[in-house]
Every structure is written in C-alpha cells, then in structure tokens.
C-alpha positions in Angstrom: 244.2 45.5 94.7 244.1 42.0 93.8 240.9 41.5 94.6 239.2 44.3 93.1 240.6 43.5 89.9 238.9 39.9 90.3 236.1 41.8 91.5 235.4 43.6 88.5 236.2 40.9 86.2 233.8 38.8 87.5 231.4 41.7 87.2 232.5 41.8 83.4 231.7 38.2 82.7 228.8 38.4 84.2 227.6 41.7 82.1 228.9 39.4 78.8 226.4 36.4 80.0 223.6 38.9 80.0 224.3 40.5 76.6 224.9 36.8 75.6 221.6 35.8 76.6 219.5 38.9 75.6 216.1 38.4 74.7 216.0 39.7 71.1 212.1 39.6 71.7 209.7 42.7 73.2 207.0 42.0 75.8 207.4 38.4 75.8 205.7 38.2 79.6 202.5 40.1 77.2 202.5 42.4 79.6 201.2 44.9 77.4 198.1 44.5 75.9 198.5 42.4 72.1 195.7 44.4 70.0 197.4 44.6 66.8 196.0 42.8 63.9 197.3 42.7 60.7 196.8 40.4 57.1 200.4 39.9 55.9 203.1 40.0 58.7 205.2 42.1 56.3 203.0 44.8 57.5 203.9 44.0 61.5 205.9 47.1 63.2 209.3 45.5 64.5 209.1 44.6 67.7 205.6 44.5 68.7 203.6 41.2 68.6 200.5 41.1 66.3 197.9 39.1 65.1 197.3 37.3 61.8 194.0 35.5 61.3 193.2 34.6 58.3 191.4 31.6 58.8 187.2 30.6 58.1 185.2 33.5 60.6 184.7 31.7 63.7 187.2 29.0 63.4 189.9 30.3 65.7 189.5 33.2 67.9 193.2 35.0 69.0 193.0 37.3 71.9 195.1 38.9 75.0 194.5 37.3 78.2 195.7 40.0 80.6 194.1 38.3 83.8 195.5 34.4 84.1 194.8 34.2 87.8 198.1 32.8 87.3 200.6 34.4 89.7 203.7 33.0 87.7 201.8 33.9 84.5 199.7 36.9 84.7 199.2 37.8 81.2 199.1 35.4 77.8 198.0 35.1 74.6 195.2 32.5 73.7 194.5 30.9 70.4 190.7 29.5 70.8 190.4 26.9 68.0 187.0 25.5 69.7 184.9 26.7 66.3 187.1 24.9 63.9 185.6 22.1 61.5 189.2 20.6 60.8 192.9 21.6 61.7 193.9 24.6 61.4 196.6 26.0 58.1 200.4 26.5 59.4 200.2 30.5 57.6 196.5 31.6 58.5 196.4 32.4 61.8 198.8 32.5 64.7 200.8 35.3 66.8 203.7 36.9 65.8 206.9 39.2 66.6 208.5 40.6 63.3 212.7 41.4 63.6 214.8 44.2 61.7 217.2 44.6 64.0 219.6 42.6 62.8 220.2 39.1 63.7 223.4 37.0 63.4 224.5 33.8 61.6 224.4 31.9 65.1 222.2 28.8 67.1 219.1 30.9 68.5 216.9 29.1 71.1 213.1 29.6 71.5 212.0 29.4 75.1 207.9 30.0 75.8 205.8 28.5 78.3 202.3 27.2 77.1 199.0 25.6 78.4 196.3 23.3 76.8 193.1 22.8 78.3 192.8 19.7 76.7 194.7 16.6 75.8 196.5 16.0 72.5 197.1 20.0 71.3 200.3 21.1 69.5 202.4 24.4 68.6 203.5 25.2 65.7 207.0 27.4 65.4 208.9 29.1 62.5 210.9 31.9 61.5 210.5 33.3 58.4 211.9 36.0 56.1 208.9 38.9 56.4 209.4 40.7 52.4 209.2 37.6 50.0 211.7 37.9 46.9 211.2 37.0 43.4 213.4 33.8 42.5 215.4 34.3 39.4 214.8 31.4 37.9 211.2 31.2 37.9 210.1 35.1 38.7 208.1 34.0 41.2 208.4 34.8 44.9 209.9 32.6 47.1 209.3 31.6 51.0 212.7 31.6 53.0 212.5 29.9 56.8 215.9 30.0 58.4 216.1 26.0 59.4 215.3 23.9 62.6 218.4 22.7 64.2 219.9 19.7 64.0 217.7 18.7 61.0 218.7 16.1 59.2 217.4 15.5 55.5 218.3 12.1 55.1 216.7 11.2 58.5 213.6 13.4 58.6 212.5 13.5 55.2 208.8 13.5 56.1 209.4 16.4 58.6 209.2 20.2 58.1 213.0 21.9 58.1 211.7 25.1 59.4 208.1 24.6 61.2 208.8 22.6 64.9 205.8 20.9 65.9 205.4 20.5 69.3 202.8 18.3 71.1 201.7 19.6 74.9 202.4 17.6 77.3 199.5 16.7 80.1 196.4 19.8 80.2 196.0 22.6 82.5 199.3 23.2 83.7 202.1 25.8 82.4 204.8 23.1 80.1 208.1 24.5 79.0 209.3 24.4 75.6 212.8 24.8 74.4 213.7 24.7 70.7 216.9 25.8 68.5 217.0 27.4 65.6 220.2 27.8 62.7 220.3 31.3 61.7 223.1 30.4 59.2 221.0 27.8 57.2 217.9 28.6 55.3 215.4 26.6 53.6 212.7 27.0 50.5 209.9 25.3 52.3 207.8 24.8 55.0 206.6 21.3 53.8 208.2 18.4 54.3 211.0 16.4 51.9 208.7 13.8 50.9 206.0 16.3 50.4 208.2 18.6 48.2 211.0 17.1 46.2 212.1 20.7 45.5 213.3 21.1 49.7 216.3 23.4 49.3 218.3 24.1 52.2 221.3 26.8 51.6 223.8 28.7 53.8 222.8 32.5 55.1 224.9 35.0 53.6 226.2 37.3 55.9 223.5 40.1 54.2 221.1 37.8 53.4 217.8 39.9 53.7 216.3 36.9 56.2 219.4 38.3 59.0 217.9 42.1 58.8 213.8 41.5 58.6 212.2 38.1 59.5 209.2 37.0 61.5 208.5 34.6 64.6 205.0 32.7 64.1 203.6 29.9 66.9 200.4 28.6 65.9 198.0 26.2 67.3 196.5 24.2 64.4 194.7 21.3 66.2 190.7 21.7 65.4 188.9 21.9 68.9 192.3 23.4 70.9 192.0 26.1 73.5 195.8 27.1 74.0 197.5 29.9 76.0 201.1 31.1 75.7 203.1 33.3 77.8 207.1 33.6 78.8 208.5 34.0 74.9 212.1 34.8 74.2 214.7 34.5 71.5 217.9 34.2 72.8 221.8 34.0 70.6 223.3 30.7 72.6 
C-alpha cells in the first residue's frame, strides 16, 4: 500500500513539472506552415505565429522553411536579410507569436534554436504589450516591454531593458539560446538609458493589460544575414 502511495506521488510531481514547464507557445517546432502576414502585430490571432515586414521591398525576405534536410530540425523560419543596404529596424520586420491567454507575474525563459550561414549575425528578442495605451500625462501612446532579467540600470545603461541581443555563435550549425525574461517589471522603452533619459522601468500590476495580451518578436537586423530559427518556447520557471 506503501508503495502505491509513493507511486502515485511521484506520478503527481512529475505531472506538476510538466505543467510547470509548459510551453505557453503554439507550433514552436513550425510544424505547420507560417503564412500569415500581417502590418501591426495587434492584428496577430493569439497563438498563431505571423509575419510583420515592414521594412524597404527587397531588403529582408521572411519565409517558412518546411524542408531543412535537418533531421533534428525539419521545419524553420528564415529571415533572409541578403537585399539589405544597412541593418535592419528592431519593429519592421521579424516573426512573431501574440499571447491573451493570460500570463503571470513570474521569471519566463525563452528557449529557440537558430542557425546563421554566416559569421557575425545576431537575434533580436522582446516582449511587448500588443494594444498601445495613451499615457496620461502626455495623451500620447505609450510602448510597454515587460523587462530583460537581471537588468541592471546602473550597470547597463547603454543596453536595451527589454530587446536581448544575441550574437550567433560559429555558422552552419543549430546554437541554442536561453534567455529570461521578468513578467513582473515593465519598461517604457526599447532604447537604451543613455539613448533615452526618459527609461522608466515599473512593477506589473497584477491586471496590468501587458499580463492578458502581449507579443513575442525575434528579429535578425544584421544587413547581409541569412538566419533560420526553429525549437521556440516560453516557459514559467
């Protein structure tokens, strides 16, 4: 009897790991085919990836790669930057997953697997609240990223609070990336302290609108970059 009851107790823990560690994104293998394209990601259906491009025609090309030759990595998205004059804008064009259903004031960690086929490329990651408000104060509307972990504004003032930039390390192999992200801070800017004196960073309320509809971008802004990405989840710690 003993042992049953460790039996299924184990069994329980295990089931509260999982739902620990669920991935709060859809399709993250892009298993299924990414053809949605839309201009402003607060027009992005929850859960389904899209595309934004915004950018000078012919400068970056986004497009589902459903045949890798990559047995580990069958299916990816590519960001083609090969047509680009100079680097690319952080808001014009990357992919993107938006959220509604609800996420909590907790570390999150960002786990994707990308590939460069050349030397020196970067991606670009934020999360940011999908439906603008208008400040207060001024009237205008506002741009609300929840905050990259362990950021410190004292130390880091000429980095972004909510944008990781990420270089690629080596070219033409799959490279793991694992990042963290602070649901319960947010801040007013993707632009770095020294860049913007104005850097706010604030606590979440527990119904801030940022918790119930916000929006995963990774970008590739490096002119001349051909970059694939494939393995993407979102996962509570």
């Amino acid at each position: 009897m003993k042992k049953t009851l460790l039996i299924g107790l184990f069994a329980c823990l295990g089931l509260g790991l999982n739902l620990h560690a669920q991935n709060v994104l859809s399709n993250g293998e892009f298993k299924t085919e990414v053809a949605t394209v839309v201009k402003n990601a607060n027009k992005a259906v929850n859960g389904e990836w899209f595309i934004l491009n915004n950018e000078t025609e012919g400068a970056t090309v986004i497009t589902w790669n459903g045949a890798t030759g990559d047995q580990t990595y069958p299916s990816a998205m590519v960001l083609d930057n090969s047509g680009a004059a100079k680097n690319l804008s952080w808001y014009k064009a990357f992919i993107g997953q938006r959220l509604t259903g609800g996420l909590e004031k907790a570390i999150y960690t960002l786990t994707f697997y990308v590939k460069s086929e050349e030397s020196g490329a970067s991606v670009g990651a934020y999360i940011k609240q999908s439906v603008e408000e208008k400040r207060v104060d001024t009237g205008k509307y506002g741009t609300t990223f929840f905050v990259r972990n362990n950021y410190d504004e004292a130390s880091q003032r000429t980095a972004s609070a909510a944008q990781y930039t990420l270089p690629i390390k080596g070219k033409g192999k799959w490279v793991k990336v694992t990042v963290d992200f602070d649901m319960s801070r947010v801040v007013n800017t993707v632009n770095s302290q020294s860049a913007n004196a104005d850097l706010t960073i604030s606590n979440v309320a527990a119904d801030s609108a940022i918790l119930k509809d916000c929006y995963l971008a990774l970008s590739v802004q490096n002119k001349g970059a051909v970059v694939q990405i494939s393995g993407v989840s979102l996962t509570k710690k």
